[in-house]
MISEPA-855286 format. One record per residue (C-alpha): chain; residue in three letters; residue number from 1; x, y, z. Coordinates in Angstrom, 2 decimals. Layout:
# residues N
  unit  code  pos       xx       yy       zz
     A   ALA  NUM        X        Y        Z
...
***
This chain:
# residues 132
  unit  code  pos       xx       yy       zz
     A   UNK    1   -15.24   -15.75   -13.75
     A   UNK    2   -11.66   -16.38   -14.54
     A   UNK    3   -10.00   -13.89   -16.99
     A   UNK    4    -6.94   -15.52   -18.62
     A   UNK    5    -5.46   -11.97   -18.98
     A   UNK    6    -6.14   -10.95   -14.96
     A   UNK    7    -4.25   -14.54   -14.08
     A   UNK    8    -1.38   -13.73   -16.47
     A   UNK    9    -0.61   -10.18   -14.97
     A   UNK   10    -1.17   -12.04   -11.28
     A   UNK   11     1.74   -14.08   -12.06
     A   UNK   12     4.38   -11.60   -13.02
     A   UNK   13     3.59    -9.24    -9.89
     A   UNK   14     6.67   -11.02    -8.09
     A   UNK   15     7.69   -13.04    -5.25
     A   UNK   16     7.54   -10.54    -2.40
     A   UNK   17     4.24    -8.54    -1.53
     A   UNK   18     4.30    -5.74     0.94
     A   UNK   19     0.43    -4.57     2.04
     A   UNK   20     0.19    -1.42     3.61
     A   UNK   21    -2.94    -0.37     5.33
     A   UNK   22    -2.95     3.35     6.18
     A   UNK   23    -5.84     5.67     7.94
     A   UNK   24    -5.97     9.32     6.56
     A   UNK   25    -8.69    12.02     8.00
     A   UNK   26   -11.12    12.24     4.49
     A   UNK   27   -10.24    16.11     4.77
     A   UNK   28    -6.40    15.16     4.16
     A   UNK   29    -7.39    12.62     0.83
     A   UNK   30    -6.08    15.45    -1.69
     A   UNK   31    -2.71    16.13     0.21
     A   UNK   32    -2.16    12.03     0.35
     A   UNK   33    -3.22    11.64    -3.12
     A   UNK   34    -0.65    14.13    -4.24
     A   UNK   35     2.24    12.84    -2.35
     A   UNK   36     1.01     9.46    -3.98
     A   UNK   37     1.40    10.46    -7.32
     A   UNK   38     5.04    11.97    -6.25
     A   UNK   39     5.82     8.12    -4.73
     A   UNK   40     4.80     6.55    -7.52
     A   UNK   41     7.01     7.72    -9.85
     A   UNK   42     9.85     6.78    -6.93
     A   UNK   43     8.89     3.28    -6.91
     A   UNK   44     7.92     2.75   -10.69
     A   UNK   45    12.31     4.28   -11.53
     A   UNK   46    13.14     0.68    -8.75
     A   UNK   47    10.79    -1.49   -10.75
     A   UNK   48     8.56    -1.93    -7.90
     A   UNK   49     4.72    -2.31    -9.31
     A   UNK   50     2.56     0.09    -6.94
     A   UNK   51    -1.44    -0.02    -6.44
     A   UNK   52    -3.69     1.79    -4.29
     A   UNK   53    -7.29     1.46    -3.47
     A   UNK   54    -9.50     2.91    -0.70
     A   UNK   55   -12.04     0.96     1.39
     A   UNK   56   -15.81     1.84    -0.05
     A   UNK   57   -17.98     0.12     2.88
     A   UNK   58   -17.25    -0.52     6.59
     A   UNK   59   -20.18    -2.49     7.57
     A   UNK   60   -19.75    -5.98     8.75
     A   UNK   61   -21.60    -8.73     6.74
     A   UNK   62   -23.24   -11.40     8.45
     A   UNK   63   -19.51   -13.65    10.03
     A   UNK   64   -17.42   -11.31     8.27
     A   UNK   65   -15.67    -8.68    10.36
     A   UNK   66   -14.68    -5.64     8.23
     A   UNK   67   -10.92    -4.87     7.94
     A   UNK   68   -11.90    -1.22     8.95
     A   UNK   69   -13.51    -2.55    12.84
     A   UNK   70    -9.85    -4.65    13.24
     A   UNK   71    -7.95    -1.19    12.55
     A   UNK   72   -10.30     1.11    14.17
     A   UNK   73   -11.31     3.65    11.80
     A   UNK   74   -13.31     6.23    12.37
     A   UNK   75   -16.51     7.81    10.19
     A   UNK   76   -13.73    10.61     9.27
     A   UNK   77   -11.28     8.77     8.37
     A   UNK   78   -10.46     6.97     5.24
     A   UNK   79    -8.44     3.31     5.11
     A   UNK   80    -6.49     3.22     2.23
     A   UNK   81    -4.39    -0.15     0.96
     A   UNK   82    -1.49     0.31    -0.76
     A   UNK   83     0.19    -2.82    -2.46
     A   UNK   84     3.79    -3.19    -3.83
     A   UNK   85     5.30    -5.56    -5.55
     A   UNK   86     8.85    -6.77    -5.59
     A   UNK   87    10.86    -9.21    -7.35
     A   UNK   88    12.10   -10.73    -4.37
     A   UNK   89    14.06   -10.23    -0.99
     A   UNK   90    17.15    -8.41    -2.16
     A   UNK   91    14.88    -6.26    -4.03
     A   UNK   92    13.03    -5.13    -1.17
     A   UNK   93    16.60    -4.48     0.46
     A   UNK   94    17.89    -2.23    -2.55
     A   UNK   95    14.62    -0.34    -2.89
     A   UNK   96    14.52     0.37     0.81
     A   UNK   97    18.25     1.72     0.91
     A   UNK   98    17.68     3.73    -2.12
     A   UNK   99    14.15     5.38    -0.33
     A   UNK  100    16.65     6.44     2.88
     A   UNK  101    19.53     7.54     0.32
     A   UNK  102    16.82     9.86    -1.93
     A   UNK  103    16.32    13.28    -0.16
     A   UNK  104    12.88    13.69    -1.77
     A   UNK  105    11.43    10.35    -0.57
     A   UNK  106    12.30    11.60     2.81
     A   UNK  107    10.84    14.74     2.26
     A   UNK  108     7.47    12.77     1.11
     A   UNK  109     7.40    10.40     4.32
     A   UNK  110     7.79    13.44     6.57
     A   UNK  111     5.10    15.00     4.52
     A   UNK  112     2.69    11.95     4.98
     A   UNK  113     3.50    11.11     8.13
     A   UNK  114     1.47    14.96     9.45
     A   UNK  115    -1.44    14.40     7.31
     A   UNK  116    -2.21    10.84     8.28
     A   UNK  117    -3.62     9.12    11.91
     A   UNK  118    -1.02     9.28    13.63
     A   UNK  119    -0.08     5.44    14.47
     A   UNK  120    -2.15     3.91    11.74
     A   UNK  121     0.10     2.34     9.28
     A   UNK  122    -0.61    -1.12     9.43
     A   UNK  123     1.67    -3.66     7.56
     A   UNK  124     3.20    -7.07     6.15
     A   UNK  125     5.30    -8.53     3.68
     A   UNK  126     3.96   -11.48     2.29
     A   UNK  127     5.77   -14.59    -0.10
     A   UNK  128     4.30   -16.00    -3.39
     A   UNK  129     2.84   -19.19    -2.18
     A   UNK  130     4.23   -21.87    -4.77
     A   UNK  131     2.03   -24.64    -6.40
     A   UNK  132     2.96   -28.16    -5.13
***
């Protein structure tokens, strides 16, 4: 089903998307959560659009390998995606320098950084494709 209003929104997310795959111990969802909420108002002041879902199943279907098997989750551990949007390149560059310049942010990725698997961040950035 194609929702006009869903392709709209799709096509103002921006050129560059960075998708962030992270593993958290289920008894440490709370404390990420929180420190989530604290990031998102970070990102939303440098106009970057921020979303975050968690996986719900981690069972393969029939040739389909779930994402969970490729990054080795365990049964405690919740895989979280995280997907932010930027206008482009430079954009990317300013929010980054701003994240290292802002004492807080720093505070926040040390914070996250003892309450997730250690090692787990998985990541990319990826360009709009562009219609022939």
């Amino acid at each position: 089903m194609n929702n006009p209003d869903n392709y709209e929104h799709q096509l103002d997310l921006g050129s560059i998307i960075q998708i962030v795959f992270i593993r958290v111990p289920k008894k440490n969802r709370d404390a990420l959560a929180k420190i989530g909420k604290e990031t998102d108002n970070f990102f939303r002041k440098h106009g970057v659009s921020k979303f975050v879902y968690r996986l719900n199943e981690k069972e393969n279907i029939t040739d389909f390998v779930n994402i969970s098997k490729i990054i080795s989750a365990n049964d405690d551990e919740d895989v979280n995606l995280e997907i932010l949007s930027y206008r482009d390149v430079k954009h990317v560059e300013d929010v980054m320098k701003a994240m290292q310049d802002d004492k807080r942010a720093n505070e926040l990725y040390m914070e996250s950084m003892k309450i997730i698997t250690p090692g787990s961040i998985v990541f990319g950035d990826f360009s709009q494709l562009k219609a022939s």
